[in-house]
N, C-alpha and C positions, 0 to 999 in steps of 0.2 A: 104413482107414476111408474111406467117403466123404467128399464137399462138406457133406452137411448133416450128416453127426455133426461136424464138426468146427467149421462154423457154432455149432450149436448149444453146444458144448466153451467155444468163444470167451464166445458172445453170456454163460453164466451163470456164467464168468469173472468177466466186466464186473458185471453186475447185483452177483453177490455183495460185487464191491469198493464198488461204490456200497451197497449196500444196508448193509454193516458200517458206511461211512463217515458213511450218515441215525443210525442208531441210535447210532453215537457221540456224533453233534452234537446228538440228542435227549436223549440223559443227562447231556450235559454242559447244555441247557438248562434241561433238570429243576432240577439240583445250584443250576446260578445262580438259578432260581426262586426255590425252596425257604430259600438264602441270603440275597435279598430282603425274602423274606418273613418273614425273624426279624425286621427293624427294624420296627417300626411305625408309623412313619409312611409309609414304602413302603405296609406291607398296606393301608392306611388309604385310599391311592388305588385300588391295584391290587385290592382286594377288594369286590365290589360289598357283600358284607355288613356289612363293617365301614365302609363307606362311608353306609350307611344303620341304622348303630348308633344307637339312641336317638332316631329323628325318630320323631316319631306314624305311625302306618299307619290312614288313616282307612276304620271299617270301619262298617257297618248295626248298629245294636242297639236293643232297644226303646225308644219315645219316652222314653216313661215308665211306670218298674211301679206300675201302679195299684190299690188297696188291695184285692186278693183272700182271700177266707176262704172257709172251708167249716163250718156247722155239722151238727157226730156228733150221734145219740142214742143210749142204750145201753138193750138191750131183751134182761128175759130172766136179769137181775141185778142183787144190790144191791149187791156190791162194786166199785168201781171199776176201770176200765182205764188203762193206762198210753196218753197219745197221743205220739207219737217224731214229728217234721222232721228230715229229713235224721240219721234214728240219735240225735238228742238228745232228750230226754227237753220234752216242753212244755208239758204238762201233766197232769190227770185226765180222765178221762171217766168221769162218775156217771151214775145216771139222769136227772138233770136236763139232760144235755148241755154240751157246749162247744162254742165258735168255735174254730177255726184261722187264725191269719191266716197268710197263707205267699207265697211268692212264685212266680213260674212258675220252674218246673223241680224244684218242692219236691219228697222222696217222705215220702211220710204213712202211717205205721204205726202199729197197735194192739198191745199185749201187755199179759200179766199170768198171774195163777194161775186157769184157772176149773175145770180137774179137766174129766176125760173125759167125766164122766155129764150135763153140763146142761153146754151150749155158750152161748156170750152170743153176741147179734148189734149190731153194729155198723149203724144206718142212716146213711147221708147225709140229713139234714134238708132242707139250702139249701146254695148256696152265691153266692157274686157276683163276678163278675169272669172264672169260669171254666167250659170245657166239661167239664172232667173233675177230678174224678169228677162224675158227674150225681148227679144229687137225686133219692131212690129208693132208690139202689141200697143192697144190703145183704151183710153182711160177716159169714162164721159162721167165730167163731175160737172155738178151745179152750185159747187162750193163751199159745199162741208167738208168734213175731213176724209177723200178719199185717198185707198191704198192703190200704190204703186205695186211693190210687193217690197217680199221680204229678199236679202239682199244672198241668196243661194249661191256658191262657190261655185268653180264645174268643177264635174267630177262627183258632184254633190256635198262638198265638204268631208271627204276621208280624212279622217286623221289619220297622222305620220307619227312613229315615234320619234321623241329626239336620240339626238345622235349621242 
């Protein structure tokens, strides 16, 4: 063999003993780690998360939700519609109409039995507080579970920091 095979023989000799001897001394700090970390009041320092268990995390949220509705009309029918927030039931919707009062992030659905042959329509009369659903719009259910919309703030929902 040459100079340099045997160089080379040596040098990854060497490396491998060092190299078994890092991973040794890594599992062994693992083990102690991990051992530490049973006790809790150890984790309690050494964990940033349990370090920060239970403080507040000051985040942005709306100032204040202010009093949003939407008023339906129902057009097209005499029997009334079911109005759902968020999947529960909130009230009727007659011909006479109702308000929703709801909050931002609401979703507003209509259902009931109208039968295939004569659909009922749903308008948006008014609404205050919000961009969506607008006032107009209209809603042709056959009386499954259709969406009104989701109940969109104006302005789009900014959040405000508090004060």
């Amino acid at each position: 063999m040459n100079t340099l095979q045997n160089w080379f023989l040596n040098l990854a000799g060497r490396g491998e003993r060092y190299l078994f001897g890092l991973t040794l001394a890594a599992l062994g700090l693992l083990a102690i780690s991990q051992l530490l970390m049973a006790n809790g009041k150890v984790r309690y320092y050494m964990n940033r998360v349990e370090f920060l268990e239970g403080e507040p995390y000051p985040v942005p949220s709306l100032a204040e939700e202010e009093d949003c509705w939407v008023e339906l009309a129902l057009e097209g029918r005499e029997e009334p519609l079911e109005v759902l927030v968020n999947g529960e039931v909130y009230g009727s919707l007659g011909p006479q109409g109702i308000i929703v009062h709801v909050r931002p992030g609401d979703l507003i659905e209509v259902r009931g039995d109208t039968g295939m042959a004569r659909p009922a329509v749903v308008r948006v009369v008014s609404s205050s507080g919000l961009d969506y659903p607008r006032c107009g719009e209209e809603i042709v259910t056959y009386g499954d579970y259709d969406l009104v919309g989701w109940a969109i703030p104006a302005g789009g929902g900014r959040v405000k920091e508090r004060p």
